[in-house]
C-alpha positions as CSV (number, residue, x, y, z in Angstrom):
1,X,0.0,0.0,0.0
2,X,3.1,2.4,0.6
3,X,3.3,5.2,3.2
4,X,2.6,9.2,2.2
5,X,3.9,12.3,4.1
6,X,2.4,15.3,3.9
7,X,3.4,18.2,6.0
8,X,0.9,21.1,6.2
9,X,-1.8,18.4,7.1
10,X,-3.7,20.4,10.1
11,X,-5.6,22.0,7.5
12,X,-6.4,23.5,4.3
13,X,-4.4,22.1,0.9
14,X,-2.6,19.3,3.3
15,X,-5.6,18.1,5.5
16,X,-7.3,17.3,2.0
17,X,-4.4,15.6,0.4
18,X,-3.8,13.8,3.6
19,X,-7.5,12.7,3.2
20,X,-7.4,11.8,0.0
21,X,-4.0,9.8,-0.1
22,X,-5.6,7.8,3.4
23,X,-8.3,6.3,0.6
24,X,-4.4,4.0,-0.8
25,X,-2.3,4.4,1.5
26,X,-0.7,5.4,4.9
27,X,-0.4,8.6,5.7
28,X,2.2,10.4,7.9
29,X,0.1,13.7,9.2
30,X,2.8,16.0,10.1
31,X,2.0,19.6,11.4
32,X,2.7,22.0,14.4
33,X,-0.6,22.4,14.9
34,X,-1.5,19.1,17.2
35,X,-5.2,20.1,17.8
36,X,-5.6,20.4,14.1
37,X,-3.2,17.0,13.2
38,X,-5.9,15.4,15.9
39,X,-8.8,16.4,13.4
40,X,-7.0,15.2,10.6
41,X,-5.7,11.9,11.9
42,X,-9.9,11.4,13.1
43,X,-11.3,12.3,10.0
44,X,-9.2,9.6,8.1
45,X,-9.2,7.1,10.5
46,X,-13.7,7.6,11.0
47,X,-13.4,6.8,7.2
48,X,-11.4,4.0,7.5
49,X,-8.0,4.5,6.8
50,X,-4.5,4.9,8.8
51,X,-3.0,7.6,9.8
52,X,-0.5,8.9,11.7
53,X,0.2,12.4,13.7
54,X,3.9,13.7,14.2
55,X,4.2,17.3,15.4
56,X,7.3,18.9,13.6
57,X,8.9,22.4,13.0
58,X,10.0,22.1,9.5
59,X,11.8,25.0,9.8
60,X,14.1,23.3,12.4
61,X,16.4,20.8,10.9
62,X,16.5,18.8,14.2
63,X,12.5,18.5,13.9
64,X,12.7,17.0,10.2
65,X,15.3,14.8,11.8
66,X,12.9,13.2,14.5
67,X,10.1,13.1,12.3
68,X,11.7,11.3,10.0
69,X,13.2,8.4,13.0
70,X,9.2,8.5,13.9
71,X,8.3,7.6,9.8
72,X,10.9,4.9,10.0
73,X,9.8,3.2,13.0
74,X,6.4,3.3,11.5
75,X,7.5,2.1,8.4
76,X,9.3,-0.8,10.2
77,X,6.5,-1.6,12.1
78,X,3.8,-1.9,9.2
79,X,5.8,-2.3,6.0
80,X,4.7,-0.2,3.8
81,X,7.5,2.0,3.0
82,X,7.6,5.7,2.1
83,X,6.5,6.1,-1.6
84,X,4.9,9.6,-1.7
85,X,5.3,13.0,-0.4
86,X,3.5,16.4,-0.4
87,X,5.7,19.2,1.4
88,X,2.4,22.1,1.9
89,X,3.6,23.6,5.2
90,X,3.2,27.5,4.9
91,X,2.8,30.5,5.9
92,X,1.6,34.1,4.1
93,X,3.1,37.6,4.8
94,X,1.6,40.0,2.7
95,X,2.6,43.7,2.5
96,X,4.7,46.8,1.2
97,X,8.1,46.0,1.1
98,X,9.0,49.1,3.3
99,X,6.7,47.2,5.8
100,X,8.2,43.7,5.8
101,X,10.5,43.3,8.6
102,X,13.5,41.2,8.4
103,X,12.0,38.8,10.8
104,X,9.1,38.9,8.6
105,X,11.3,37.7,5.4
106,X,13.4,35.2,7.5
107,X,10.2,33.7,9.2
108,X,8.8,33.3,5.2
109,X,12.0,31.9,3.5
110,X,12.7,29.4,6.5
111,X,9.3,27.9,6.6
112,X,8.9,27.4,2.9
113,X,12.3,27.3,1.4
114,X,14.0,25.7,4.5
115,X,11.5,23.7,5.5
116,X,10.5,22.5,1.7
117,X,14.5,21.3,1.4
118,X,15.1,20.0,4.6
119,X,12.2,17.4,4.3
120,X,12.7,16.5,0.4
121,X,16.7,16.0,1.8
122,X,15.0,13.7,4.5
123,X,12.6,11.9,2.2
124,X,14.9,11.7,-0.7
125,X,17.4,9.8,1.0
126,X,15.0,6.7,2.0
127,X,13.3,6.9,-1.5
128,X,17.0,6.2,-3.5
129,X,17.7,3.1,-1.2
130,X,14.2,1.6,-2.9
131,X,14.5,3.6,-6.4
132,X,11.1,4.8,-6.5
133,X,9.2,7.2,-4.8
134,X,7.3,10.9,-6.2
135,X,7.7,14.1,-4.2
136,X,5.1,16.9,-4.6
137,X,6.2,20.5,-3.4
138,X,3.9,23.8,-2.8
139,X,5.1,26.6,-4.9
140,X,2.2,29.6,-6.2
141,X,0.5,31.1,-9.2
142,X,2.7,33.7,-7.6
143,X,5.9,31.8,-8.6
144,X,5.4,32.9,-12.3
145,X,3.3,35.4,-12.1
146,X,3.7,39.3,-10.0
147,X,1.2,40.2,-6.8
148,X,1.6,43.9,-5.4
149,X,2.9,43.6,-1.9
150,X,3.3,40.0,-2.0
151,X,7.4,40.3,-2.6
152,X,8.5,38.0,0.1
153,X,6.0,35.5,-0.7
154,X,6.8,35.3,-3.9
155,X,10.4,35.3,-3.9
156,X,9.7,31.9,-1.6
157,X,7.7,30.3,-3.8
158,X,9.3,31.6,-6.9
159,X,12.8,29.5,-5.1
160,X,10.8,26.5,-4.1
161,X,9.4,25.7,-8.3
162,X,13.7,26.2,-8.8
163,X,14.4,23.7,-6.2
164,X,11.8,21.4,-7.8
165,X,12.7,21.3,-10.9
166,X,16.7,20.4,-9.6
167,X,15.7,17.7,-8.0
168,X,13.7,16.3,-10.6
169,X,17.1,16.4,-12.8
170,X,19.0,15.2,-10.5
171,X,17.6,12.1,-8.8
172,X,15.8,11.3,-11.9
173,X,18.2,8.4,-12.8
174,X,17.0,7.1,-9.2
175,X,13.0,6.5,-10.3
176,X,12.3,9.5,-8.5
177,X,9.7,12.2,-9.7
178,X,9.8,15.6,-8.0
179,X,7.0,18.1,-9.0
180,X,5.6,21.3,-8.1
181,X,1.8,22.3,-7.6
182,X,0.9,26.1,-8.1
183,X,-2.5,27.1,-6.5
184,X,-3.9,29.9,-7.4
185,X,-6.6,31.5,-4.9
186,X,-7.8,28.5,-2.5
187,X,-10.4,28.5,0.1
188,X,-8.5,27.9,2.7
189,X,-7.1,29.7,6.5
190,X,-4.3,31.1,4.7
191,X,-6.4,33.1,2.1
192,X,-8.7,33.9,5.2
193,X,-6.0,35.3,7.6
194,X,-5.8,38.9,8.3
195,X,-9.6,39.6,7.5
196,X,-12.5,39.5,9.1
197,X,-15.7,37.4,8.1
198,X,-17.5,40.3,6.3
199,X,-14.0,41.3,4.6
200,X,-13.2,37.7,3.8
201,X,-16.6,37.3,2.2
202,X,-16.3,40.2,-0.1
203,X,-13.2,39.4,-0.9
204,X,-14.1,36.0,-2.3
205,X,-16.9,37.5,-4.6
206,X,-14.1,40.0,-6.1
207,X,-11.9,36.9,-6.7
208,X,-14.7,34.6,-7.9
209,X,-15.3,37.7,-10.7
210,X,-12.1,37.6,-12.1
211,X,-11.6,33.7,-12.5
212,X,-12.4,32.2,-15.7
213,X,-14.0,29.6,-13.8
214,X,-16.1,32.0,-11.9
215,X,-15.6,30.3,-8.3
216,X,-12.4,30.5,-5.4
217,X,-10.5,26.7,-5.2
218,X,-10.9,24.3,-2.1
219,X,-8.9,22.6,-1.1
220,X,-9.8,19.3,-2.5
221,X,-9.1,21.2,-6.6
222,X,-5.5,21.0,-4.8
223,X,-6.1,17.2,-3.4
224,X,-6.6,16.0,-6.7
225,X,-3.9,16.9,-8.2
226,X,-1.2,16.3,-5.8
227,X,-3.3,12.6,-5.8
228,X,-2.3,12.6,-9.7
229,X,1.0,13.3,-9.6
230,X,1.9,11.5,-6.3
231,X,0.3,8.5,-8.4
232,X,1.4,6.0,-11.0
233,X,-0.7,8.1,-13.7
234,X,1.8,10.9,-13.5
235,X,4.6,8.0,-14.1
236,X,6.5,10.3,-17.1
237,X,5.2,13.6,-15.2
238,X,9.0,15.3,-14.0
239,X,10.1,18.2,-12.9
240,X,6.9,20.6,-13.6
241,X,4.3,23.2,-12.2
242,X,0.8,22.0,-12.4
243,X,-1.7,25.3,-12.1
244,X,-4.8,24.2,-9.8
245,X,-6.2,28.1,-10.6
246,X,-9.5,28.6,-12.3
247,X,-7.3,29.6,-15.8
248,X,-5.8,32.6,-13.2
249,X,-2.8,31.9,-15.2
250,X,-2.1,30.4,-18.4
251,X,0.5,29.2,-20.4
């Protein structure tokens, strides 16, 4: 059946995809958030699949480190080894530049940039030994595309689809597949922080009217694709940036 990881999974893009994987396989649900890994790990197991909950701070090196001794004991104790991954731990910072601090820009490039290579580094390592394995990472529409105010954000995200597409290249040759996904607007606590109900609802009307598909993401648009290319149907899938935006952006 094979194990997943998915970091990110106390809500949002990773509580979906940690759902969704739980339908085939394991599913390591790793978070800082234990209340919200606690929902997560219920909801999969009330629907009949496994699960398990490791806090980590993927911004500390040390964390990965543990979390990654706690995957292998699993892993020795059920036998189904670690074939999948989606990295989707995040955080959003939004502002003029004159108003991001240099905590603010620190705090942004160590939980996505840091965090996103500490964990493939982990990960990558016990996928060579079995030559196979796919890795999923969480860059942005904002990765290829500019946002006002959004400069630290997108300089993080913008790093994370360049780190993707090295790894694809270089453990290719290994039967691994390293890809990126690229949301664009989601309905999730991220697009929600910072405003209140009556602001968050009017803001999701403006962004519905300017998406060719006319309606804001869930989180489960983002589900199924990291499902796809986490699966054997995205077997000659390397190395890319799959849009899950409502045509925001086109290529």
């Amino acid at each position: 059946m094979g194990t997943a990881i998915v970091t990110g999974a106390a809500s949002g893009i990773g509580r979906a995809t940690a759902k969704r994987l739980a339908k085939r396989m394991t599913v390591v649900a790793a978070d800082r958030d234990a209340a919200g890994l606690a929902d997560t790990v219920g909801a999969i197991e009330a629907a009949g699949g496994n699960a398990i909950a490791i806090k980590v701070d993927v911004t500390s090196g040390q964390s990965v480190r543990d979390m990654i001794a706690q995957v292998d004991a699993a892993v020795e104790a059920t036998g189904d080894p670690v074939e999948a991954a989606l990295f989707a731990a995040g955080i959003f910072i939004k502002g003029p530049v004159d108003d991001i601090t240099e905590d603010d820009w620190d705090r942004m490039m160590d939980t996505h940039v840091k965090g996103t290579f500490l964990c493939c580094q982990a990960v990558l390592a016990r996928m060579v030994k079995r030559g196979i394995g796919a890795i999923v990472t969480m860059s942005s529409d904002f990765a290829v595309m500019a946002v006002p105010d959004g400069a630290a954000y997108c300089a993080a995200k913008s790093a994370i689809y360049s780190m993707t597409k090295s790894l694809a290249l270089e453990f290719a040759g290994n039967g691994i597949r390293v890809n990126a996904l690229g949301p664009g607007p989601i309905d999730t606590p991220i697009l929600r922080s910072g405003r209140s109900e009556a602001e968050y609802q009017a803001a999701r009307v403006s962004i519905a009217a300017r998406l060719p598909l006319g309606r804001l993401g869930q989180p489960e648009d983002v589900a199924a694709a990291a499902d796809f290319l986490l699966s054997e149907r995205a077997g000659y899938i390397n190395g890319q940036i799959i849009h899950p935006n409502g045509g925001q952006q086109t290529w």
